[in-house]
Structure formats: structure tokens, C-alpha cells
C-alpha positions as CSV (number, residue, x, y, z in Angstrom):
1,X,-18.0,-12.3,9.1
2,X,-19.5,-14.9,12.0
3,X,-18.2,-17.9,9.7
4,X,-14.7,-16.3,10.0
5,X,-14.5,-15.3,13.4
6,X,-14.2,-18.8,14.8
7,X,-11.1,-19.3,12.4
8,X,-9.7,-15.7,13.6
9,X,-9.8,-16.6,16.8
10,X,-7.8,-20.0,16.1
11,X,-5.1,-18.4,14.6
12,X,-4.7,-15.3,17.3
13,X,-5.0,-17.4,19.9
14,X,-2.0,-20.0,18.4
15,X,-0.2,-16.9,17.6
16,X,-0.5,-15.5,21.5
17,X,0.5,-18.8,23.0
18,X,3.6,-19.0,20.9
19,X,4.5,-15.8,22.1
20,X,3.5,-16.0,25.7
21,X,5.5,-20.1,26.4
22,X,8.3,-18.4,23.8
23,X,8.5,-21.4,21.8
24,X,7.2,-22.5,18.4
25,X,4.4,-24.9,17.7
26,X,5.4,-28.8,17.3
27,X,3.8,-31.4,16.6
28,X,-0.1,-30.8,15.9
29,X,0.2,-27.0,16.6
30,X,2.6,-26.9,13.8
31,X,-0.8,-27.7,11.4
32,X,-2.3,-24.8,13.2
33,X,-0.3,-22.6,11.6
34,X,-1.1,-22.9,8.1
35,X,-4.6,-21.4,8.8
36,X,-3.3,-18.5,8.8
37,X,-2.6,-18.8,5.3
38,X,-6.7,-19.8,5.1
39,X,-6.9,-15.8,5.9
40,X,-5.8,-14.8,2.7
41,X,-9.2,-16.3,1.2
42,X,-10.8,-13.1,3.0
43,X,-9.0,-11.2,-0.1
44,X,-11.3,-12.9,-2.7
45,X,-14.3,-11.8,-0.6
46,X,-13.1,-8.4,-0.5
47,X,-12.7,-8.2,-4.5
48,X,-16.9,-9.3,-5.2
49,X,-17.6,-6.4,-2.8
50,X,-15.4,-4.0,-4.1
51,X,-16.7,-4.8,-7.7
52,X,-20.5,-5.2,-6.5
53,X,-19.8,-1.1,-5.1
54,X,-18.3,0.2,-8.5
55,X,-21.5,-1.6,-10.6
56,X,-24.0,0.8,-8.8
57,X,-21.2,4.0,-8.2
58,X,-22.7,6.6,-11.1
59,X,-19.9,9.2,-11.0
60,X,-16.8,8.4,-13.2
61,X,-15.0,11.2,-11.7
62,X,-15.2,8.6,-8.0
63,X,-14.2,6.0,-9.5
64,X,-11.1,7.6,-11.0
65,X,-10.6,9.0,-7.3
66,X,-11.2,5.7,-5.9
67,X,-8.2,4.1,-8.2
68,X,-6.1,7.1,-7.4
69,X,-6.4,6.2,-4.0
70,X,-6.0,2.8,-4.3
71,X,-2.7,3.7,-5.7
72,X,-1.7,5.7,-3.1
73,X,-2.1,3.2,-0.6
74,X,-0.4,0.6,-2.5
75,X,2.4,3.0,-2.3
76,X,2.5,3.7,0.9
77,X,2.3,-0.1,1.7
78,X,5.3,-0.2,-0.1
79,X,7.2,2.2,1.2
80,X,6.4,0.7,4.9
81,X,7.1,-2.6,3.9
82,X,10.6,-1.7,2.7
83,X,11.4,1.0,5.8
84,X,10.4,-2.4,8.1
85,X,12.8,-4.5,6.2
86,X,15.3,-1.8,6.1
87,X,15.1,-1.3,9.9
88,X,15.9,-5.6,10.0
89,X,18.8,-5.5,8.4
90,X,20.2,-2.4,10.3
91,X,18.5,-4.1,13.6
92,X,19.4,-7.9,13.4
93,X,21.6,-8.6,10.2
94,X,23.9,-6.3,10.3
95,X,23.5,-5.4,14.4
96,X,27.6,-4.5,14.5
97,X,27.3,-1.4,12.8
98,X,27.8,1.6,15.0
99,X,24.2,3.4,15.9
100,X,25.6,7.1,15.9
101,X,24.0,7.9,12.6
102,X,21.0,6.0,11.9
103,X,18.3,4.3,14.7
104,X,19.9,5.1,17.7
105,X,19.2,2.3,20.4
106,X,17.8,4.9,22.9
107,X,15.0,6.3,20.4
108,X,11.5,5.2,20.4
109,X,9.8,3.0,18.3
110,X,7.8,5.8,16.6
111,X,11.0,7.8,15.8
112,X,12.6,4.3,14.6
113,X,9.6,3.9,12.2
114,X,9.6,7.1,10.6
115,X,13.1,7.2,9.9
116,X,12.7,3.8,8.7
117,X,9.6,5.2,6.5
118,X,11.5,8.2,5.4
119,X,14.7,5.9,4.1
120,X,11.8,4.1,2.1
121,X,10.5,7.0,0.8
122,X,13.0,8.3,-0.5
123,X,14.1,5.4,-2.7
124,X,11.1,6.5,-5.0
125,X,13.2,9.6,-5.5
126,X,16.4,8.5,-5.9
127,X,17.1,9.4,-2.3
128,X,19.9,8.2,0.1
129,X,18.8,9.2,3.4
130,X,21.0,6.4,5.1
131,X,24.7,5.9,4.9
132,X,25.6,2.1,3.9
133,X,27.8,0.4,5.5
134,X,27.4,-3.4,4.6
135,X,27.2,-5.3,1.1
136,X,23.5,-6.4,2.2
137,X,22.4,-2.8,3.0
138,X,23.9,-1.9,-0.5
139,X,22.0,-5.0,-1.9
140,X,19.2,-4.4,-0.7
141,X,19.1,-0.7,-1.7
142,X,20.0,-0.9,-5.1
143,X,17.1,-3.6,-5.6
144,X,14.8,-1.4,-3.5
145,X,15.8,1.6,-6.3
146,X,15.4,-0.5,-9.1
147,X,12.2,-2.0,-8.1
148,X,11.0,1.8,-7.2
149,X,12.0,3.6,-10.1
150,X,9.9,1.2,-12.2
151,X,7.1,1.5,-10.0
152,X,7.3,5.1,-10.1
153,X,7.0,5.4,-14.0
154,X,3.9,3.1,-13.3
155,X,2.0,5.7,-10.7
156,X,3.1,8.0,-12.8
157,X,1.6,7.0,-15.3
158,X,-1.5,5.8,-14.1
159,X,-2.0,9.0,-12.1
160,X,-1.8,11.1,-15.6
161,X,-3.7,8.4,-17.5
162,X,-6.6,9.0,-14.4
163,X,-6.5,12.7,-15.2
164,X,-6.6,12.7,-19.1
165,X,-9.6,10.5,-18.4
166,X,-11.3,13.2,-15.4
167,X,-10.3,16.0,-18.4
168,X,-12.0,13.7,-20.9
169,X,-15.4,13.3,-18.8
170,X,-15.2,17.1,-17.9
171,X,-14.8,18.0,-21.9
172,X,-18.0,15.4,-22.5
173,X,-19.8,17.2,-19.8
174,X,-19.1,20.4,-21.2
175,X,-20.0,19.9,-25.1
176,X,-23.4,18.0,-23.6
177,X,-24.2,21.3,-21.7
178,X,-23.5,23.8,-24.7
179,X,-25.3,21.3,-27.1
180,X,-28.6,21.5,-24.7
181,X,-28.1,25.4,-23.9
182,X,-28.4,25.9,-27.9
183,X,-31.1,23.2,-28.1
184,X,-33.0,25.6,-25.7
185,X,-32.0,28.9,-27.7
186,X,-33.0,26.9,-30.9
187,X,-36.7,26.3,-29.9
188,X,-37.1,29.1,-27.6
189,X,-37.5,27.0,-24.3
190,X,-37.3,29.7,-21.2
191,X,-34.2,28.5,-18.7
């Protein structure tokens, strides 16, 4: 973590600068910028520890939590990462379109969001929450549903593949259990 932390601070400190003079790095702050692409490396770190944890886990029924999980929160990153594009086309694409219906100007940021978030959430139903009004907002939703049906036959079938396999360990535990209660009758071992 130490051998990162000096490149952390390069790139948040580029990042605040650019934000605090309001212009965009030139010249050799421009080269600055591409370590933030260096951060992504962090995500092959991440993988040896995650599989260094399931090596010594013993129970199968965590692990097929753990991946139900996982899911889970790849589908709620989803679903935030399209509300947040959602919210910039209605924001600064397409900013002539009247704000009676959908993100008023005068609501807060949290109310924003989670309309933004429920529009996304409900394009892995089928949902329209939002009334289009442009050919990009139409665009953009019907690759949203397409991409979110398909990704919804895939949870669901990874979720029921994850149970079948939790039914399957239970059944195994089960039949071991019986097979050492009649062990026991069989020779007359006390319980």
C-alpha cells in the first residue's frame, strides 16, 4: 500500500489543481495524467488476494455466497453507471428539454441520483420510468435494454446455477450424515 501511496497522491493532487486553476494540464502535466491509468494495475493485486482468501475458505456454501454477492454488486455498478450516464444526457446533451417531468433543476443531488438509479433499474425489467424525448435518450435506452436483458438471463442464471450447487452440497451433507448414523446403528457405537 506505501509503494502506492506516493503515486495516489500524484494523481489526486494533478486532479485538484485542474479543478482548482479550471484548466487542463498542458505541456508536461498532460504526461501526468496517464498515471491514472497506472491505477488500474491495483486490480491485478486485488485478484492474487482475492484467490489467496478462497484457497484457505473451507465452506462451499461461502464461497457460493461470496460469488452471489459479487454479482450483486456488479449489478448495482451497472445500474449506477447507466443512471449517471442517463442523468448526462438529460443534464448536458439534451439540456433543452423541459425539466417538469424528470430531474427538476431545484432538486437535490441525492433526489437526482436516485431517480437517475431507479431509471437504471428499471431497464433490467423492462421498465420505462422516464419519458423520451430525444433520438439520443431513445438510443441510448434501447442499447441500455438490450444490453440488460442479456445480462439479466446471465444473473439469472448464475444465481440458479449457485443454488442447484448450495442444494447439491446440502444433499452430499445429508446422505454423509445418514450413511455415518447407520454406520453407528450397524456396530452399536452409543451417540
Amino acid at each position: 500500500a506505501i509503494r502506492q501511496l506516493h503515486l495516489d497522491l500524484l494523481v489526486v493532487v494533478t486532479d485538484w489543481a485542474e479543478q482548482l486553476v479550471g484548466i487542463r494540464a498542458t505541456g508536461v502535466f498532460k504526461s501526468w495524467r496517464v498515471l491514472r491509468i497506472l491505477r488500474l494495475l491495483r486490480i491485478k493485486k486485488a485478484k492474487q488476494v482475492i484467490e489467496i482468501l478462497s484457497e484457505h475458505i473451507r465452506s462451499e456454501r461461502l464461497v457460493v455466497v461470496a460469488s452471489v454477492t459479487k454479482m450483486l454488486i456488479l449489478l448495482m455498478t451497472l445500474c449506477h453507471l447507466i443512471g449517471c450516464c442517463m442523468y448526462l444526457l438529460r443534464r448536458f446533451i439534451d439540456g433543452d428539454i423541459p425539466d417538469t417531468d424528470w430531474l427538476p433543476h431545484d432538486s437535490g443531488l441525492g433526489v437526482r441520483y436516485m431517480q437517475s438509479f431507479h431509471f437504471a433499474m428499471g431497464l433490467f425489467f423492462g421498465e420505462h420510468v422516464v419519458v423520451l424525448h430525444t433520438f439520443t435518450e431513445r438510443f441510448f435506452t434501447t442499447a441500455c435494454l438490450a444490453m440488460t436483458f442479456t445480462l439479466q438471463i446471465w444473473f439469472v442464471s448464475f444465481i440458479t446455477t449457485a443454488m442447484t450447487h448450495l442444494e447439491i452440497i446440502s444433499t452430499e451433507r445429508s446422505a454423509k450424515f445418514s450413511a455415518l448414523s447407520r454406520f453407528m446403528a450397524d456396530h452399536n457405537v452409543p451417540r
